[in-house]
Each structure stands twice: as structure tokens, then as C-alpha cells.
C-alpha positions in Angstrom: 18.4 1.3 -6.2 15.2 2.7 -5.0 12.2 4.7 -5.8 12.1 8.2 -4.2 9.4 11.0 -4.4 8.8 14.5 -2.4 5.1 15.6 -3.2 3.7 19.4 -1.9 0.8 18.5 -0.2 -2.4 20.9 -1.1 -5.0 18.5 0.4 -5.6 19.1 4.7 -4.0 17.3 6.9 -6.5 15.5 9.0 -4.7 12.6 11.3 -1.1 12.0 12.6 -1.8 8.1 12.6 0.3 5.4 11.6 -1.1 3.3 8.7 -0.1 -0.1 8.0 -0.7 -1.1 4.4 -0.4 -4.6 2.4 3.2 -4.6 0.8 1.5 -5.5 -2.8 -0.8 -2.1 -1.8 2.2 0.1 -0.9 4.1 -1.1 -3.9 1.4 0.3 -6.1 1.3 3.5 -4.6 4.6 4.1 -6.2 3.0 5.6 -9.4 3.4 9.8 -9.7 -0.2 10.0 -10.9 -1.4 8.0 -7.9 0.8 10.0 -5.4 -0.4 13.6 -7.3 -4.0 12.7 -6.4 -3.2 11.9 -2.8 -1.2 15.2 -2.1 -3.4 17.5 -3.7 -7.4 17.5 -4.1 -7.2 19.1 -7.6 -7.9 17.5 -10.4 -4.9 17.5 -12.5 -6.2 17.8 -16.7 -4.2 15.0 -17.7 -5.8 12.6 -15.8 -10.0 11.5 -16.3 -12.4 12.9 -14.0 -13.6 9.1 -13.2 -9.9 7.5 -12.8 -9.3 10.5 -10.4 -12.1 9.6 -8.6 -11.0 5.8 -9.0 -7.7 6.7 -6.9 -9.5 8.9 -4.6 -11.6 5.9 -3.4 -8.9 3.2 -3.3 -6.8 5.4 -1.0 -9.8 5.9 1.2 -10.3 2.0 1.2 -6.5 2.4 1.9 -7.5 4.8 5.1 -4.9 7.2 3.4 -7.4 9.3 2.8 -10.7 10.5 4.8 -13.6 12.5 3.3 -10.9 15.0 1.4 -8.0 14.9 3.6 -4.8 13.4 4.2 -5.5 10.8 7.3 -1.8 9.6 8.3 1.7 10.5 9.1 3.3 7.5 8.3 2.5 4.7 6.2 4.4 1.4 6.6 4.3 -1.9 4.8 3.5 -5.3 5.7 3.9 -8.5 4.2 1.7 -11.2 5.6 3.3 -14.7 5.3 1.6 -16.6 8.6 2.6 -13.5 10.7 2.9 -9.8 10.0 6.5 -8.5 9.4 7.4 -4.8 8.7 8.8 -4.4 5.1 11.3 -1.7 4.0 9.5 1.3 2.2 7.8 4.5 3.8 5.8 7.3 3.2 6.1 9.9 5.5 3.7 13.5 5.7 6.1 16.4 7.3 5.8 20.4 7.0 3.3 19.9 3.8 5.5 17.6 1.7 4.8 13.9 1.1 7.6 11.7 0.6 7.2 8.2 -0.8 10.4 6.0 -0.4 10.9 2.6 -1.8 13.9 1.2 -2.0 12.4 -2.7 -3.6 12.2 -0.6 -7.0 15.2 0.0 -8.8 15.4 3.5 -10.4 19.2 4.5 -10.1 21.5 4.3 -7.6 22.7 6.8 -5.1 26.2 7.7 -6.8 24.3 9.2 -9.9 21.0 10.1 -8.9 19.4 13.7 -9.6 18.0 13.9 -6.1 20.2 12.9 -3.9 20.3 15.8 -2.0 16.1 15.9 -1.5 16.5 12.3 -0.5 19.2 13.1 2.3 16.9 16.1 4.2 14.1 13.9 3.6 15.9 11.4 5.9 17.0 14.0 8.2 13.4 15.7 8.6 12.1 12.3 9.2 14.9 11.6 11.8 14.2 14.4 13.3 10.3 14.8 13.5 10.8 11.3 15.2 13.9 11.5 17.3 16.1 9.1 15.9 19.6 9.3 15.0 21.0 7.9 11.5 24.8 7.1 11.2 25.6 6.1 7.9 26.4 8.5 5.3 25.6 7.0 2.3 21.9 7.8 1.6 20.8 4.1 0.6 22.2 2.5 4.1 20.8 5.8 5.8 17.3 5.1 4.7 17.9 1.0 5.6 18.7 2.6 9.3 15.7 4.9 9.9 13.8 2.5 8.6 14.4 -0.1 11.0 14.5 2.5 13.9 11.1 4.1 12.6 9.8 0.6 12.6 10.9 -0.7 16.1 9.7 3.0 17.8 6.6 2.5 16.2 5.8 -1.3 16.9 7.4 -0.4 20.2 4.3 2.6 20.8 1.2 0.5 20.3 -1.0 0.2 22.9 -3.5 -1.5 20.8 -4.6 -2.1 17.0 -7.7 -2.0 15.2 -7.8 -3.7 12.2 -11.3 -3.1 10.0 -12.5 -6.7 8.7 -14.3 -6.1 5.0 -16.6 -9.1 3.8 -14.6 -8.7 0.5 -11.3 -9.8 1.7 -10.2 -13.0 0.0 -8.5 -15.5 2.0 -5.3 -16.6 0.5 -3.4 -20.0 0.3 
């Protein structure tokens, strides 16, 4: 029912931002190569020299990434439809582990999946770091829960928002 990755992170960690991405932009992060090259800064032999560099520079246009490190705690996507509205999906930095959650991708479901248990402490860390409190019990609802309390503390917490305006952005109908 969802797509579900724990990453060691090798990379620094630079910032403890919040990062709001495009939903079509967080949707392709879900890609193990892509994810591999954003938790660690080593070039891993079964990818090319220039496509590693390729991801390096769309996370930085992504702000996921500045100069070689790691510039976010949480990322969070939006869709933009006439207004900006948080969509379900994280991915979260904590004690040098990525995790990339997205439950719009379906891989398995919770009743048969081989990480079930990863998935439930990566809700609990992230519950914790952030001081929230998840109810349910199974893993898919948990996540729906901390999602929408992760999203309401953080909309809740901004003071203010800068959004970087590129002369390549394309207007769409």
C-alpha cells in the first residue's frame, strides 16, 4: 500500500529546515538510486559518474541538498491546484538514517510486508523527535495520523516563507 525506505546517511547534516517540494518532485524521489545519492556522497560503481552528478544537482535545485550536505529535516509535499495543500508522503532525516515514506505507491500492504517492523520505529522516532502522539496500531493508518499531525505542527510553526522564484519555471494551465 505504500512505498517505504530507511537510508544510513554518510553525507553531513547541514540544516534542520523544513522543505516543501512539488508532489510530481517528491514522487520521483522514490527511486533507491536517487535516495542512495542523497544519503551518502560516495559514488556508488553501479551508477555513471555523470548521472550521479545529474541527481546531485537536481536535489540541490530541490534545496535537499547544499554544497555536499544534507540541508533538511523534513521534506513534505505539495500539490498546487489554485492553492497549496499538503499531500500525504514524508521524508524525514533522524539519528543518521533517512526515511522516505509514500504511501500514493503501492508496493505491498502492511499484513505481508518484510519491513513492517522498520516502518513502525520509523513512525515512533518521528513521533517522538516531534512530540506527537499516534494512536492507531496498524502501521498504514499510523503513518495517515503523523502525517496529518506533522503537517498541521508544521504549517502551524511558520512565521514566514521564502519561496525562490527561477526564470525557468513554466506557468501551467
Amino acid at each position: 500500500m505504500c512505498y517505504f525506505i530507511v537510508k544510513t546517511i554518510i553525507r553531513p547534516i547541514l540544516a534542520q529546515d523544513v522543505v516543501f517540494t512539488p508532489l510530481d518532485e517528491f514522487d520521483k524521489l522514490a527511486n533507491d538510486t536517487i535516495l542512495g545519492v542523497l544519503a551518502s556522497d560516495k559514488r556508488d560503481d553501479k551508477i555513471s559518474k555523470s548521472y550521479f552528478y545529474f541527481i546531485v544537482n537536481k536535489l540541490r535545485e530541490l534545496s535537499l541538498l547544499i554544497d555536499n550536505a544534507i540541508a533538511f529535516k523534513v521534506v513534505l509535499p505539495i500539490a498546487v491546484n489554485g492553492h497549496i495543500s499538503l499531500s500525504q508522503g514524508v521524508m524525514y532525516v533522524s539519528n543518521k538514517q533517512l526515511v522516505y515514506f509514500n504511501p500514493r505507491f503501492n508496493s505491498m500492504n502492511c499484513g505481508n510486508c518484510s519491513v513492517v517492523a522498520d516502518c513502525v520505529y520509523a513512525i515512533k522516532t518521528i513521533a517522538k523527535d516531534n512530540k506527537l502522539t499516534v494512536r492507531k496500531e496498524n502501521p498504514f493508518e499510523a503513518w495517515n495520523e503523523l502525517l496529518s499531525s506533522l503537517g498541521e505542527k508544521t504549517l502551524h510553526s511558520i512565521k514566514s516563507m521564502r519561496v525562490r522564484i527561477d526564470g525557468d519555471n513554466k506557468e501551467t494551465d
